[in-house]
C-alpha positions in Angstrom: 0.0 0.0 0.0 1.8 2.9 -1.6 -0.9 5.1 -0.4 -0.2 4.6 3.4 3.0 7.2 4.3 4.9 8.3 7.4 5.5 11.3 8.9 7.0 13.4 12.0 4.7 15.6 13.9 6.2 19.0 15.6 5.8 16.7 19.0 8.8 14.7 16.5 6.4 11.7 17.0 6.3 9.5 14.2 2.8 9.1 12.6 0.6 7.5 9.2 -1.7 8.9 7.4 -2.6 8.3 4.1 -5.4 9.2 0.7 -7.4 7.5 -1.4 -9.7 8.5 -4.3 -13.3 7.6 -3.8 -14.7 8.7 -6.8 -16.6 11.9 -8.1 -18.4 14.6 -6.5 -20.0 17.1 -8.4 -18.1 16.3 -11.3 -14.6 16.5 -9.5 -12.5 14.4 -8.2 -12.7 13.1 -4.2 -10.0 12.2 -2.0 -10.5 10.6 1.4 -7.3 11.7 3.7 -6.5 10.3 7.5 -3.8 10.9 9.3 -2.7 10.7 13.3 -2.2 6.7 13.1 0.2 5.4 16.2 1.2 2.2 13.7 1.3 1.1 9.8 -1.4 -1.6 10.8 -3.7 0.5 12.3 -3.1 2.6 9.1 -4.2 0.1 6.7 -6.7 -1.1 8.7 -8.6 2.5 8.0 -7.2 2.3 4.4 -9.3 -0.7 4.1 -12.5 0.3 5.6 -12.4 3.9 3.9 -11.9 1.7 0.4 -14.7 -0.7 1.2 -16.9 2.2 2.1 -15.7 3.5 -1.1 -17.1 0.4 -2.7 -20.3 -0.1 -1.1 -20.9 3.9 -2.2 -20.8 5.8 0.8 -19.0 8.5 -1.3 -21.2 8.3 -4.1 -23.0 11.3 -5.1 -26.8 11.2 -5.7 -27.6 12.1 -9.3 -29.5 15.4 -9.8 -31.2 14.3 -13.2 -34.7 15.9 -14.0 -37.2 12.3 -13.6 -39.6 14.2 -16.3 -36.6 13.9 -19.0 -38.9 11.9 -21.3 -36.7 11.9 -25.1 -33.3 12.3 -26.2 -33.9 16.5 -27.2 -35.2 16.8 -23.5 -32.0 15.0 -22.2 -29.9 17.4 -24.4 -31.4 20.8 -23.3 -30.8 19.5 -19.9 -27.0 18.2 -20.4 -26.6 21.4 -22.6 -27.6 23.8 -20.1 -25.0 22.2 -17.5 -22.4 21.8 -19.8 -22.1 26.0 -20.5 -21.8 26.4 -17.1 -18.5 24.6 -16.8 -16.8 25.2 -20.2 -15.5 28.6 -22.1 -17.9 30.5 -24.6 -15.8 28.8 -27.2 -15.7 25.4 -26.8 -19.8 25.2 -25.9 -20.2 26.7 -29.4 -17.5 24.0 -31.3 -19.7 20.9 -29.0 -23.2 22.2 -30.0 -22.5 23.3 -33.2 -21.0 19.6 -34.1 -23.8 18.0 -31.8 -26.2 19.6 -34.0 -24.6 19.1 -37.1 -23.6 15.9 -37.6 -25.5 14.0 -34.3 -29.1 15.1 -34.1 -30.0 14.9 -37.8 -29.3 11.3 -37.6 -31.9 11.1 -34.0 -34.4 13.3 -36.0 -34.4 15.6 -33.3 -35.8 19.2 -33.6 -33.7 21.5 -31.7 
């Protein structure tokens, strides 16, 4: 376990701690960290139980999807309106330009 490291404290104690990615959270990246361990084993013994929570989705986020998305042009609206929010003017116009032109004629899609 790579992810498990040692350090000095300013009492010059010598201490884990250790991080681990859990998955996403709002669209970004999420890092469990714990640190204070006495020993290595009690270290990875949290390792392990942060992971398995990992696993079993404690971490993972609830999706915020719209339940009355009923067709494809209702589920791009939606994605469309999120995806300006986190891009540049620029690259929005390049995506929905080359959504619209060469994706949605083929879905018969009226936008």
């Amino acid at each position: 376990m790579s992810d498990i490291k040692a350090y000095t404290n300013k009492k010059g104690e010598k201490l884990y701690k250790f991080r681990i990615y859990v998955g996403l959270v709002d669209g970004k990246s999420k890092y469990v960290n714990r640190a204070g361990f006495r020993t290595k084993t009690e270290a990875k013994k949290a390792y392990q139980e942060v992971k398995f929570s990992a696993y079993q989705g404690e971490y993972r986020q609830e999706s915020n999807l719209d339940v009355n998305l009923r067709t494809f042009g209702d589920l791009y609206d939606f994605w469309l309106k999120q995806y300006k929010n986190t891009v540049r003017g620029s690259s929005y116009y390049v995506i929905k330009k080359g959504l619209d032109k060469n994706v949605y004629p083929y879905l018969k899609i009226n936008n």
